[in-house]
C-alpha positions as MATLAB code, in Angstrom:
seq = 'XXXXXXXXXXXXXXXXXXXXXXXXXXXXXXXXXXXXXXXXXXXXXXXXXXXXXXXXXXXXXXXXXXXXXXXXXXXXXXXXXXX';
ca = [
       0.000    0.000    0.000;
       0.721    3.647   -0.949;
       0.990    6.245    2.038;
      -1.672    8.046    0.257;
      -4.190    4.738    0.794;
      -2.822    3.699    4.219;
      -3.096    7.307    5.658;
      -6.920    7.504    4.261;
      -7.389    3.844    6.173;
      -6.145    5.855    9.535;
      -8.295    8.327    8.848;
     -11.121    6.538    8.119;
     -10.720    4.403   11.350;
     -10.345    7.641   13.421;
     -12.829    9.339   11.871;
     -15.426    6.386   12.425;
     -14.219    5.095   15.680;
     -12.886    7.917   17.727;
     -13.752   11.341   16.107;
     -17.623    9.791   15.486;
     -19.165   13.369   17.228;
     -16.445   15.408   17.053;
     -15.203   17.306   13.970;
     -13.205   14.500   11.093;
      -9.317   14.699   10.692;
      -8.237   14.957    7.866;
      -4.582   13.464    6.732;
      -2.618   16.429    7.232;
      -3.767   17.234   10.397;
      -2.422   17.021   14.173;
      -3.658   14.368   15.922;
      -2.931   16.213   19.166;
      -4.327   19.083   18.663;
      -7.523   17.148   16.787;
      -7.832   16.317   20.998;
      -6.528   12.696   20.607;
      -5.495   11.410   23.960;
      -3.378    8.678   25.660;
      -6.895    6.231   25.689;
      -7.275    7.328   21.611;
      -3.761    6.970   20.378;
      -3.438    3.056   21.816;
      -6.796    2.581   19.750;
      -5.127    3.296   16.764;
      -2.227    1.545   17.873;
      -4.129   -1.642   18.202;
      -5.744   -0.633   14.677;
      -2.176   -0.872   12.525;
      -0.937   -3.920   14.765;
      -4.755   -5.902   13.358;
      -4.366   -3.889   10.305;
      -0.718   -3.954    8.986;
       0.536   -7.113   11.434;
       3.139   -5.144   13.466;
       3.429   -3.300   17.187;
       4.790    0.341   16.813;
       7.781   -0.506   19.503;
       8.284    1.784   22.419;
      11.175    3.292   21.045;
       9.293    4.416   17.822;
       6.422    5.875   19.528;
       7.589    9.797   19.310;
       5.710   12.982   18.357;
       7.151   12.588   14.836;
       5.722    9.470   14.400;
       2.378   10.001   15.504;
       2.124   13.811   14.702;
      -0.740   12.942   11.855;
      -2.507    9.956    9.992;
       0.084   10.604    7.052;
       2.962   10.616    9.464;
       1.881    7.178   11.166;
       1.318    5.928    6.997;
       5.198    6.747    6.397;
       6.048    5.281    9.090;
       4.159    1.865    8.628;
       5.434    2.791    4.533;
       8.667    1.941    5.625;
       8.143   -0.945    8.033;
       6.721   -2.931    5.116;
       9.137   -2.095    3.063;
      11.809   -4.892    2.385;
      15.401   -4.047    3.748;
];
């Protein structure tokens, strides 16, 4: 999968699952200041590990990686990438 199509599946599960009354994220945007929390950010953790079939380790779980959907997309970009 493309960035593009992986970000729009973390935006479609936020957007469904966590943002379902408040106002939709959108790619691009902060997921912080979209008012995910601690509770939020493990659901979508627990999204890519049944989605994509990997754990974010500890290590990797920084603001750069989970800034935005499209952020979190690179990141799981190059984790299925081959080495």
């Amino acid at each position: 999968m493309e960035p593009d199509q992986i970000a729009d599946a973390l935006t479609a599960f936020i957007n469904t699952n966590i943002m379902a009354r408040g106002h939709p994220v959108r790619p691009n945007d902060d997921l912080e200041a979209a008012g995910l929390d601690s509770m939020a950010l493990l659901k979508v953790l627990l999204f890519i590990e049944a989605e994509f079939g990997f754990w974010i380790p500890d290590e990797d779980l920084v603001r750069d990686t989970l800034r935005s959907p499209l952020a979190l997309a690179n990141y799981i970009r190059r984790r299925q990438s081959p080495s």
